[in-house]
C-alpha positions in Angstrom: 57.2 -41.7 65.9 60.5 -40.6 63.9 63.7 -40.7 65.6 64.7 -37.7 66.2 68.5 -36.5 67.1 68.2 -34.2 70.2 65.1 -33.4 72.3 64.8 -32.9 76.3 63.2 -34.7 78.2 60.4 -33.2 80.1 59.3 -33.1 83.7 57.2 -36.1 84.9 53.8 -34.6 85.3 51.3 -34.6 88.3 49.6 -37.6 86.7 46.7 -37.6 88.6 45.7 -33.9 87.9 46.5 -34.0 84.0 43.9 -32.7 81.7 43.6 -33.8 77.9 45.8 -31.0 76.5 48.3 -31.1 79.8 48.5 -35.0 79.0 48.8 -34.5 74.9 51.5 -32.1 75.4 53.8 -34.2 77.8 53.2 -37.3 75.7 54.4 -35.7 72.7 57.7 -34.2 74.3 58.3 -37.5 76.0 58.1 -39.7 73.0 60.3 -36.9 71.3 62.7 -37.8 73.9 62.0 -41.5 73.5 62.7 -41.6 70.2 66.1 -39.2 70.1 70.0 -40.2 70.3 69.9 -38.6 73.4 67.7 -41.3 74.9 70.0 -44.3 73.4 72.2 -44.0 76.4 69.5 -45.2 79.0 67.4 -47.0 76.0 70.5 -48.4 74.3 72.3 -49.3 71.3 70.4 -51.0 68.2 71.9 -53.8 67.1 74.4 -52.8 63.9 73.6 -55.9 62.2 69.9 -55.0 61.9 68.3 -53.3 59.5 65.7 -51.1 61.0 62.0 -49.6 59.3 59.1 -47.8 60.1 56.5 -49.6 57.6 52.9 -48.6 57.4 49.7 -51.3 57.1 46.5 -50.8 56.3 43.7 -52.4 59.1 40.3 -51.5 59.1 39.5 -48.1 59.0 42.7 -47.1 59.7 46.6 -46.8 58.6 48.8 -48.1 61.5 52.8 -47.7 61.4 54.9 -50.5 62.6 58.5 -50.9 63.1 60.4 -53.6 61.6 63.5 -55.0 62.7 65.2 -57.7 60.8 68.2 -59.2 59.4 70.3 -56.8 56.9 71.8 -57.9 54.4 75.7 -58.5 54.0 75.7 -56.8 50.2 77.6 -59.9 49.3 75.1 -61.0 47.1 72.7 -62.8 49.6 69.4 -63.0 48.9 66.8 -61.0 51.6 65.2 -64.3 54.2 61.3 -65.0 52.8 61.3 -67.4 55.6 61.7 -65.7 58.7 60.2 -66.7 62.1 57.4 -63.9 63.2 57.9 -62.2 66.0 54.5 -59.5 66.8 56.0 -56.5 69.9 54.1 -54.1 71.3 55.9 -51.4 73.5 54.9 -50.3 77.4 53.7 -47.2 78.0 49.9 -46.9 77.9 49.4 -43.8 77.6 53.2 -42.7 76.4 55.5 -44.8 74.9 56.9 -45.3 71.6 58.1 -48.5 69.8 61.4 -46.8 69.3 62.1 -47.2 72.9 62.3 -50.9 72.4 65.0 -50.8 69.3 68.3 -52.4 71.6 65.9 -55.3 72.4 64.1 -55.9 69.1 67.1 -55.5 66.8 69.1 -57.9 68.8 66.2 -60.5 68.9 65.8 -60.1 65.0 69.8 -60.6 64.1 70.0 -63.2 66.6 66.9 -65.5 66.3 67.1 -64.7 63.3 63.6 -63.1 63.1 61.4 -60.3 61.6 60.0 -58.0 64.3 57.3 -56.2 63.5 56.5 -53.7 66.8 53.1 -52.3 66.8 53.5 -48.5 67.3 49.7 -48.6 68.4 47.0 -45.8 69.5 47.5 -44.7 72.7 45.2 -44.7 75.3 43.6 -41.7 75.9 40.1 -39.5 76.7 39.2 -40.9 73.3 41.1 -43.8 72.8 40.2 -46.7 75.4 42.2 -50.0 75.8 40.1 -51.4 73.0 41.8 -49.8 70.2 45.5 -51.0 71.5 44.1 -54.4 71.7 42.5 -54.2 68.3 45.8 -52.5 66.7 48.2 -55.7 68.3 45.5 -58.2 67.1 45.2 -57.0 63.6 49.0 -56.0 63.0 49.2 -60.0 63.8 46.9 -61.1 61.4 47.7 -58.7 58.5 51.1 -59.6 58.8 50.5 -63.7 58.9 47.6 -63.2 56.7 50.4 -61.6 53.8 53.1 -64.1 55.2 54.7 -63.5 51.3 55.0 -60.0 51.3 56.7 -59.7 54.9 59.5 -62.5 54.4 57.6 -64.8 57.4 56.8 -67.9 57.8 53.4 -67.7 59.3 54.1 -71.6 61.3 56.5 -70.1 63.4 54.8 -66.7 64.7 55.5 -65.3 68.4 53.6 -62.3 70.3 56.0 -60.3 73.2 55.0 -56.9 75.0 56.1 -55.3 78.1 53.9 -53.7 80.7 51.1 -52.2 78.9 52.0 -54.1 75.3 52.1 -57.6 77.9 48.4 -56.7 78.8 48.0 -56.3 74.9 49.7 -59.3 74.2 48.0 -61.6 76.0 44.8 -60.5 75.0 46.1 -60.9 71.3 47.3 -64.8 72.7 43.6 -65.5 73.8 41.9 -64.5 70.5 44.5 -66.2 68.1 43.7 -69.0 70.2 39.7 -68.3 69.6 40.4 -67.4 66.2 42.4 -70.5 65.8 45.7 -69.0 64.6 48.5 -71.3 65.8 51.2 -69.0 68.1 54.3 -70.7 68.9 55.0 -68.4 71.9 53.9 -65.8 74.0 56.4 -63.5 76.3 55.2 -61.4 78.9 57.7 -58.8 80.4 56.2 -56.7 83.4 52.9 -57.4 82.4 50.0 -55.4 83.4 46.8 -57.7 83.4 44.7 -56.8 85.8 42.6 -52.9 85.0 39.7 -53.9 86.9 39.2 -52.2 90.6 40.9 -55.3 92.3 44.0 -54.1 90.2 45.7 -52.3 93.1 45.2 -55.4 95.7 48.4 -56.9 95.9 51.3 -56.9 97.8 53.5 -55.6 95.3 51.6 -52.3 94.8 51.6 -51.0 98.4 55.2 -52.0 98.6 56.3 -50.2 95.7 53.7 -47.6 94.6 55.6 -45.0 94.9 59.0 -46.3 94.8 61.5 -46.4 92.9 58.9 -44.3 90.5 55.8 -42.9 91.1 54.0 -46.0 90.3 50.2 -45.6 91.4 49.7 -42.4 89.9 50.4 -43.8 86.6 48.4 -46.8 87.1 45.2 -44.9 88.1 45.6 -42.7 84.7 46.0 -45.6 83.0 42.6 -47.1 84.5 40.9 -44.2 84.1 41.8 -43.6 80.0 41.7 -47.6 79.1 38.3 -48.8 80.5 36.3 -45.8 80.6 32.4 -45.9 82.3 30.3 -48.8 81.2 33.3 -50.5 79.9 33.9 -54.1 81.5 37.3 -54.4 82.7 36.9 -58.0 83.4 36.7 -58.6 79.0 40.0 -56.1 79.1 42.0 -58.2 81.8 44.1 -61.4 81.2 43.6 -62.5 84.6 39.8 -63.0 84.9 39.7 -64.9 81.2 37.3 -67.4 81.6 39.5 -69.8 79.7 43.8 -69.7 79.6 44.1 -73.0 78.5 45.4 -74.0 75.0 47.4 -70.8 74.9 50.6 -70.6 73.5 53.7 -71.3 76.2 54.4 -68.4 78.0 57.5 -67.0 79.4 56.6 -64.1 82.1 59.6 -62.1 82.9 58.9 -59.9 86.5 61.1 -57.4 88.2 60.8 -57.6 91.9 60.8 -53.9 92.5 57.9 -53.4 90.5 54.1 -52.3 91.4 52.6 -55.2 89.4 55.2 -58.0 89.9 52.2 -60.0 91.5 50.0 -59.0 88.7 53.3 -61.6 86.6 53.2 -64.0 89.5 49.1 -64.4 89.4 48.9 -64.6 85.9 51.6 -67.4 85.7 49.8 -69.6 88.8 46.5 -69.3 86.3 48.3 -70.1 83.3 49.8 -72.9 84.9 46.4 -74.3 86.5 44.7 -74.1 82.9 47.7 -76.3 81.5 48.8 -73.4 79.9 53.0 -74.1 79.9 54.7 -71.2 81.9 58.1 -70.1 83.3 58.0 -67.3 85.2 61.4 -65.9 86.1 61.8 -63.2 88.3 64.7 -60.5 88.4 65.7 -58.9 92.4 66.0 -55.6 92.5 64.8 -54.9 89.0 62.5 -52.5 88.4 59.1 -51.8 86.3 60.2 -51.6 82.4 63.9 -52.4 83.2 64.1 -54.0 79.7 64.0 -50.8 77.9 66.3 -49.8 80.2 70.0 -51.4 79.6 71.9 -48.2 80.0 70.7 -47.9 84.0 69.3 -51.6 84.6 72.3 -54.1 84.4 70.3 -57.2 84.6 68.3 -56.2 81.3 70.9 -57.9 79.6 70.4 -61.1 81.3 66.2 -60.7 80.0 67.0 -60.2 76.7 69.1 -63.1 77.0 66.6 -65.3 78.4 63.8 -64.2 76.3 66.3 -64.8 73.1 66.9 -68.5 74.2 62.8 -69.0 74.8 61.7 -67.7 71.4 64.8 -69.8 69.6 63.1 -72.7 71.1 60.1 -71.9 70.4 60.1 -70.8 67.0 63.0 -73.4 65.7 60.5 -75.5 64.1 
């Protein structure tokens, strides 16, 4: 998605009535808008002190473009950082979404770590494009990038994995197999997270208290549902919360906004991390709502996550 300098933003759609083309076309205006200088006002500033790419990588059977964020240089002569800490994002948004929508949050976290961000700008689900092909495009962009640790600037040792909402359910897929595939993560941060698409993902508390407020929550969810484990899929191998196995992950930091549909999605997945001596610290935000990371122009305590998140990945990746 290239940043564009004007676009307006389109009407949410009826959600639950879309068809294919109805959905392609708003997803494509929307990520116009996304990824404008219009949108910077409720997305917010990048960080000046970052440069900022679009890079693409070749995975199997397919080209995928990633956005990277890291230092710039000062032009006084400094040599570029071969030795960055890793940090793998991917961006919310399921079926919509951009990673450009995440540039105030992963150009700060790559000046101030300091860090390479590499944010996965991965297939979207879709009629034809189910959950797996997000999953596969968060799990390969990780282990291209450590895999050519030389070539990105990285030091593959110190290697974190962050998404919000839909990229958290990614995410902590990706955390499972590194830890199957034996790939050492230092971290793991999970902002909103989704992690639950099988049919019990719609019994909790939080989503009768806020599916339909302050956004049309449930709607989107049962889209989401619909397009990411299609018939005959099993949900349960596409959902966090039912792994068999959470221990031996890498420590987690699960960041929940109270007025959100899926805060208890955060709050189970943290009480199952933490009974598979998983480490975990969940911190929860009042009166935040879903995706209020992306969101520092209209969500004042986005700044206070991003600080948060900053401190747990400086810890984690420091050695």
């Amino acid at each position: 998605m290239i940043q564009t300098a004007a676009a307006t933003r389109p009407p949410e759609p009826d959600f639950e009535a879309l068809t294919t083309e109805e959905l392609i076309a708003y997803r494509e205006a929307e990520n116009r808008f996304r990824a404008s200088d219009a949108a910077r006002a409720i997305t917010g500033e990048p960080d000046p002190g970052a440069a900022i790419e679009w890079r693409e990588v070749a995975l199997p059977g397919r080209d995928l473009m990633v956005r990277v964020y890291r230092p710039a240089s000062t032009g006084d002569g400094d040599a570029a950082r071969t030795d960055l800490p890793l940090v793998v994002h991917v961006h919310g948004g399921s079926f919509v979404g951009t990673a450009v929508q995440c540039d105030w949050t992963n150009s700060h976290l790559a000046v101030q770590l300091p860090a390479l961000v590499a944010s996965v700008e991965h297939r979207l689900v879709a009629p034809d494009s189910p959950l797996a092909n997000a999953a596969d495009d968060g799990w390969d962009v990780l282990r291209h990038v450590v895999q050519h640790a030389g070539q990105w600037g990285i030091d593959p040792a110190r290697t974190a994995v962050f998404g919000e909402s839909f990229g958290a359910l990614v995410s902590a897929l990706t955390a499972i197999r590194a830890r199957e595939d034996g790939l050492h993560l230092a971290a793991q941060v999970l902002v909103n997270p989704a992690v639950d698409v099988t049919d019990t993902m719609y019994d909790y508390p939080s989503i009768a208290a806020y599916a339909y407020r302050p956004t049309r929550a449930l709607p989107q969810l049962r889209l989401l549902q619909r397009l990411a484990v299609p018939a005959g899929t099993d949900a349960r191998a596409f959902s966090p919360l039912y792994a068999d196995d959470l221990s031996g992950l890498a420590p987690a930091l699960l960041v929940v906004p109270t007025q959100d549909a899926v805060a208890d999605h955060g709050r189970r997945y943290a009480e199952r991390l933490r009974v598979a001596g998983t480490s975990v610290r969940l911190t929860e935000y009042p009166g935040a709502r879903h995706a209020f990371l992306t969101l520092p122009g209209v969500e004042p305590q986005a700044a206070a996550a991003q600080a948060e998140i900053l401190g747990f990945l400086r810890a984690a990746l420091a050695t």
